[in-house]
N, C-alpha and C positions, 0 to 999 in steps of 0.2 A: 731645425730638427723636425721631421715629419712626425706624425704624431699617427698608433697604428690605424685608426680610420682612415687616414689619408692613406697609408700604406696598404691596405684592404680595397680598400674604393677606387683609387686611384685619385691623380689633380682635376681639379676644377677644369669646366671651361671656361675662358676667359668670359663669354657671356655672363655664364654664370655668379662670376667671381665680380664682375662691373657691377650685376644685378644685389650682391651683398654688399658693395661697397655703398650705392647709392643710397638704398633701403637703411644702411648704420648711421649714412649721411641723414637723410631726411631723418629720423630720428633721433638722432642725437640735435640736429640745428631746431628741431622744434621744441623740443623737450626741454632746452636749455633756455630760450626765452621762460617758459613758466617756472623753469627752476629759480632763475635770479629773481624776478618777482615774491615768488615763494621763499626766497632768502632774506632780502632788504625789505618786502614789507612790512611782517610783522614787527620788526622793530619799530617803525614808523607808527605804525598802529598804536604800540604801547607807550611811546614817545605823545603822544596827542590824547590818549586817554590818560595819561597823568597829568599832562595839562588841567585837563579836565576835571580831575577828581581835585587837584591841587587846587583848581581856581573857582568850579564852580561852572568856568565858559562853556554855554551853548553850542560856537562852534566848534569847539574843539571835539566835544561829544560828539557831535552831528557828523564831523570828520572819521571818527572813532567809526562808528555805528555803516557808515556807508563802505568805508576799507574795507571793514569786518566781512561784510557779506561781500566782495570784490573777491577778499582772500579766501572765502569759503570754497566760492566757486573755480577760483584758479587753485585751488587744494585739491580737485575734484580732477577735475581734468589732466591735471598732474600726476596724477595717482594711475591713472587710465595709460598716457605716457609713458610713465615711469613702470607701469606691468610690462608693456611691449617693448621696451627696452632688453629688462631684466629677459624678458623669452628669448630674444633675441641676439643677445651673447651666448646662448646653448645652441640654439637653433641654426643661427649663421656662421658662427666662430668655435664648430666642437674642437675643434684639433686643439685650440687656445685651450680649451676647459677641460681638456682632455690633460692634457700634457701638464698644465701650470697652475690648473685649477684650485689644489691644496694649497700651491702658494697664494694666493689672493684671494681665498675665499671668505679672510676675516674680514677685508675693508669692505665687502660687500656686505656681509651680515649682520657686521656693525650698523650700518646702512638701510637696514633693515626693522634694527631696534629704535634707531633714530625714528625713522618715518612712524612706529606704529606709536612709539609715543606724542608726535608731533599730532598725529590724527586723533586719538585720546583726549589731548587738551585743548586741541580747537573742536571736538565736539564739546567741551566742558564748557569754554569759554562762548561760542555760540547758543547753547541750550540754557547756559542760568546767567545770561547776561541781567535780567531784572529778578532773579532766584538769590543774588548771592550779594553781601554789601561791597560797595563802590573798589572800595580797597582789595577785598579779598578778590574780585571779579579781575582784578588789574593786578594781582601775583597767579592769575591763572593762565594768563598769559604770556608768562616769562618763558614756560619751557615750550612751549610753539619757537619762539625766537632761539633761544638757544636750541633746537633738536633740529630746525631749518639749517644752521650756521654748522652742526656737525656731520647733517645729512650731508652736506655738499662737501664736505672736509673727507669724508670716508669714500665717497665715490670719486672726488680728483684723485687721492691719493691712488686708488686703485690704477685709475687710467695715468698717473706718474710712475708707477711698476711699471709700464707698457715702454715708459721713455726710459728707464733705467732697469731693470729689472736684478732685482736683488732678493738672497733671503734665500737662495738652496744652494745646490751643490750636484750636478751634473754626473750618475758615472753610468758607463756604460747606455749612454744614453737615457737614463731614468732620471728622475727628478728623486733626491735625496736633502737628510738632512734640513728641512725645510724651518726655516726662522719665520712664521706671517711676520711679527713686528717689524722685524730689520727688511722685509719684504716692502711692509706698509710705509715702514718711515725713510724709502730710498730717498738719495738724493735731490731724484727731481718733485720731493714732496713740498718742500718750503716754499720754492717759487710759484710752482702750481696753483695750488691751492691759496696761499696771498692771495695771488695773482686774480683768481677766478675768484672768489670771496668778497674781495674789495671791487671787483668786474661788477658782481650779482648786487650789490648796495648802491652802484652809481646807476645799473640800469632800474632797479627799483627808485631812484629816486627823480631820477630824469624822466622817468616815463611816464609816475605818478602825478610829477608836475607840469608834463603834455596837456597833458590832460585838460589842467586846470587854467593853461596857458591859451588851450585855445578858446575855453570858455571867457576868459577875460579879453580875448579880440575881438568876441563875440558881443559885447556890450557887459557883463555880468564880470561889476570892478569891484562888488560889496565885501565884505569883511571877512563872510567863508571862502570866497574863491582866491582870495588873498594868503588867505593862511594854508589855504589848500595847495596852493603853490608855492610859498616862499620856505616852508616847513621842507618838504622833500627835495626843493632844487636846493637850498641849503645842505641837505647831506651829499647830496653830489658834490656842489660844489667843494668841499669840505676833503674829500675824499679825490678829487684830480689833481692835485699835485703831489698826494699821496702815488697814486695809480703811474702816473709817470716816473717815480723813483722804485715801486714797486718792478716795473716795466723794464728799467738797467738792470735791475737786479736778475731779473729773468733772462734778458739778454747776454749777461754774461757770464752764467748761467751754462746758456746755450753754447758759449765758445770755447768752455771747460769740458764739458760733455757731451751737448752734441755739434759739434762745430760743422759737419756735414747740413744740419736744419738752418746754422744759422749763416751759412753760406746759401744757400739757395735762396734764405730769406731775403739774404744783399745781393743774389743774382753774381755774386765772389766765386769767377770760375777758376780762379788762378790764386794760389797761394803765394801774399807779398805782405813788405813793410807797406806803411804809407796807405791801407788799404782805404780807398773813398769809400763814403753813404750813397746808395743810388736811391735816388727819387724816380718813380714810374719807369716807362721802359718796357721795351718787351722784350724778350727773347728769341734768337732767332741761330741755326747752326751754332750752338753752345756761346753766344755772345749777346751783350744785352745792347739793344740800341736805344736811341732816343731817352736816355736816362736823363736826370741831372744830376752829376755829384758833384758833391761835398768833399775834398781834396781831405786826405789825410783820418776821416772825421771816424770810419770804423775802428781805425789801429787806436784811435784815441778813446772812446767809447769801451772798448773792449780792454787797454792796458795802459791807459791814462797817459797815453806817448806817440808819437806818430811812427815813432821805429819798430811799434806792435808787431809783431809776426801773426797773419789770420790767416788760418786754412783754409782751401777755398774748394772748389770742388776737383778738380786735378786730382786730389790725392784721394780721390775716390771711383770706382771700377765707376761706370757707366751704368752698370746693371743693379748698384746700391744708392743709384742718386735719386732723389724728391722729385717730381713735376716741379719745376725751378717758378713758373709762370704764374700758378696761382697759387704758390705758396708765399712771393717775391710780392705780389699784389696785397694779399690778406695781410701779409706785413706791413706795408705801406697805407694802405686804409685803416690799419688799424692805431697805428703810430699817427698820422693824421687827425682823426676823429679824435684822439685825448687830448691832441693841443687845442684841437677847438672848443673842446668841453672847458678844457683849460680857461681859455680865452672868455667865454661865457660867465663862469666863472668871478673871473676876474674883474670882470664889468661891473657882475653884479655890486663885490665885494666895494668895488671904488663908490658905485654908487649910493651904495648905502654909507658906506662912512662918512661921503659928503654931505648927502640930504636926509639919512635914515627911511628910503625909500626905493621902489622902482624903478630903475631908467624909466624913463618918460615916454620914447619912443616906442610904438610898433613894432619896429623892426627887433628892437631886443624881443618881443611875445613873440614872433614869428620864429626868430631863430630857436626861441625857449621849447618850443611845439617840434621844432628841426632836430632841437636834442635827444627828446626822448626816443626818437627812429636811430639816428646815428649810436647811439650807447650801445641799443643792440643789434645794427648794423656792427660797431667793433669788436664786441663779443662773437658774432657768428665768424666774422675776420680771423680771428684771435684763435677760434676751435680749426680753422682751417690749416693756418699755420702749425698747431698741432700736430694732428692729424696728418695731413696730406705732408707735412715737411717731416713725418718719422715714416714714409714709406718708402721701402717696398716692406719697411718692418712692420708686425705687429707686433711685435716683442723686440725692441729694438737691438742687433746683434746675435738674437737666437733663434729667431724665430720668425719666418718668411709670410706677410698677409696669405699668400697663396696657397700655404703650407696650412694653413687654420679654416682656410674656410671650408664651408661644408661639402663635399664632393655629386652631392647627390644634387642631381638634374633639375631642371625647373623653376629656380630662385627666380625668375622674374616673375611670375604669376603669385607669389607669397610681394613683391614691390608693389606690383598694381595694387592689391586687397590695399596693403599701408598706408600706399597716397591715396587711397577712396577713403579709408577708414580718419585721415588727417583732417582730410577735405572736411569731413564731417565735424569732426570735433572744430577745427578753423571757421568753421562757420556757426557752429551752436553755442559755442565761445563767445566772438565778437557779438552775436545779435543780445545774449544775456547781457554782458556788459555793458552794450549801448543801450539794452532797454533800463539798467540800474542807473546809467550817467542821465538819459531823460527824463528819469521820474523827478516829483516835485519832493525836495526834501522835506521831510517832518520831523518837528524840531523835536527834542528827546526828551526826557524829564532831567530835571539838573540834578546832578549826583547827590546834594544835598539832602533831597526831597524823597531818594532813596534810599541815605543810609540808616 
């Protein structure tokens, strides 16, 4: 449904229209790294400062204390992010805000009260750290955690209306009748949002323990680098075989609803029983080559039988179907990467049962440092399949990407500013961080001492 600017203005040109996709791209894949951090660490944070206030422990504190200022700073830059976002679905996407705007304007302003409370208590919580006693300092941190956890609950949901769109009522071309709730709480909200949630806690916990993984290749095997890593790849680990049951559940998900996305994800041009898993491959004249499948292994996956009937893309025009290639790929790397979190995982867990300690090896710290890139490697994977597998939709079913974006000239000169303005943050970012991960720690006063 054209929305009247686009009928005013006329369509895009395709430049143009590349020039908005890219520009939602680069922003949405940056923004989403600081997001999952901004989700999964605060907990982590309050998780080690009860330690702390429980125990007494130095490092735990000292753990505490250096997160804190981590997550201050990725609060920040976040926030900077997350404004050019929010302009940015007006800016690029009016026809969308134009037309459906009333329908999804709650999950965003929800999203809105989230964020300014989340900013509220991590100013509180950074400003009277040695202001307020031990205990009371560590319940002012709870709703940082919980407002991170509904921030990102209110903005999937939002971008789950885009995969489903529910909550009006269509007449004469108008939007009617308008429900937000039953809008916000479409179908593709459960899996969504799980999905991404339990996503944003494995990359905060893997990344965390990067960190501290390679610090300990580095020579520095003492007590806090210890606890700085086994604490956070423990919630990872913790959470990937969740993530993989999470992941069927999305998947099937997908064959309910959008069975168009999750054919292209399998590179399934032809709808049969018996439908194989393709592993890699490429596509070429609507056929995938150089795959490897797995006999049978989609119809079973999707209806616990190999006589599954899976739609495949056939029963869809040409002019409705996904880029099969890099939607098929983000699939397959991201499906990959959880087994081997998996796998990590699992090492560690045998390890410690047996010895109550570390693999021994190297090569597990090397891979441990490999994890926290690959989580969000799978993450950026994961938004692509999204994304790129609900197009030519932006509203999937009603409403055509082409038909939303902004008509008026020029969108690549507003791309440039972005990726200069990224560049910037990408670099003022990384140089703070590593200037906080070189500094020499200074050990805290022990809670006791200040209650």
């Amino acid at each position: 449904m054209l929305s009247p600017l686009a009928l005013a203005a006329g369509p895009a040109s395709p430049a143009d229209l590349l020039a908005a996709r890219m520009q939602m791209g680069l922003s949405l894949g940056w923004h989403i790294i600081i997001a999952c951090l901004g989700v999964g660490m605060p907990g982590l944070l309050l998780f080690v400062e009860w330690r702390a206030v429980r125990t007494g422990d130095a490092e735990h504190m000292l753990l505490a204390r250096r997160w804190a200022k981590a997550i201050g700073v990725l609060f920040a830059v976040g926030a900077v992010s997350g404004t050019i976002l929010s302009f940015e679905m007006g800016l690029l996407w009016p026809g969308l805000m134009d037309v459906y705007g009333q329908v999804i304007g709650v999950p965003f302003a929800m999203e809105g009260i989230a964020f300014f409370i989340e900013a509220i208590f991590l100013g509180i919580y950074l400003y009277a750290w040695d202001r307020l006693p031990p205990r009371t300092h560590l319940l002012s941190g709870i709703p940082i955690a919980v407002a991170g956890v509904a921030s990102a609950f209110f903005v999937v949901a939002a971008n789950a209306w885009m995969n489903q769109p529910r909550g009006f009522d269509l007449e004469n071309g108008r939007v009617t009748r308008v429900d937000p709730i039953a809008a916000m709480l479409n179908p593709a909200t459960p899996p969504q949002t799980i999905h991404m949630i339990v996503a944003a806690f494995m990359v905060a916990g893997f990344g965390t323990a990067a960190v501290y993984a390679v610090g300990m290749l580095r020579g520095r095997r003492d007590r806090y680098h210890r606890l700085g890593f086994l604490i956070p790849f423990t919630l990872g680990a913790v959470l990937s075989p969740v993530q993989i049951v999470v992941g069927d559940y999305a998947a099937k998900f997908l064959a309910e609803y959008q069975p168009t996305k999750l054919a292209a994800a399998e590179a399934l041009f032809h709808t049969r029983t018996h439908a194989p898993l393709s592993l890699g491959g490429i596509v070429r004249d609507d056929t995938l080559h150089y795959a490897v499948e797995v006999p049978s292994a989609l119809s079973i996956l999707v209806g616990f039988s190999p006589a599954t009937l899976v739609q495949g893309l056939d029963r869809v025009p040409p002019a409705d179907r996904p880029p099969v290639n890099p939607v098929h790929w983000g699939f397959d790397v991201m499906v990959a990467i959880g087994f081997f979190l998996l796998l990590m995982s699992a090492w560690l867990a045998f390890t410690w049962w047996r010895r109550r300690d570390l693999p021994s090896t190297p090569v597990f710290l090397w891979l441990a440092a490999l994890a926290g890139v690959a989580a969000v490697v799978a993450v950026e994977a994961g938004w692509i399949v999204t994304e790129v597998g609900r197009q030519p939709w932006i509203a999937y079913g009603r409403m055509r990407t082409v038909e939303a974006v902004n008509p008026a000239p020029g969108l690549w000169a507003g791309f440039l500013i972005v990726v200069l303005v990224y560049l910037v943050l990408t670099v003022a970012t990384l140089y703070v961080l590593r200037l906080m991960t070189r500094a020499v720690p200074v050990r805290p006063v022990a809670p006791q001492e200040r209650a």
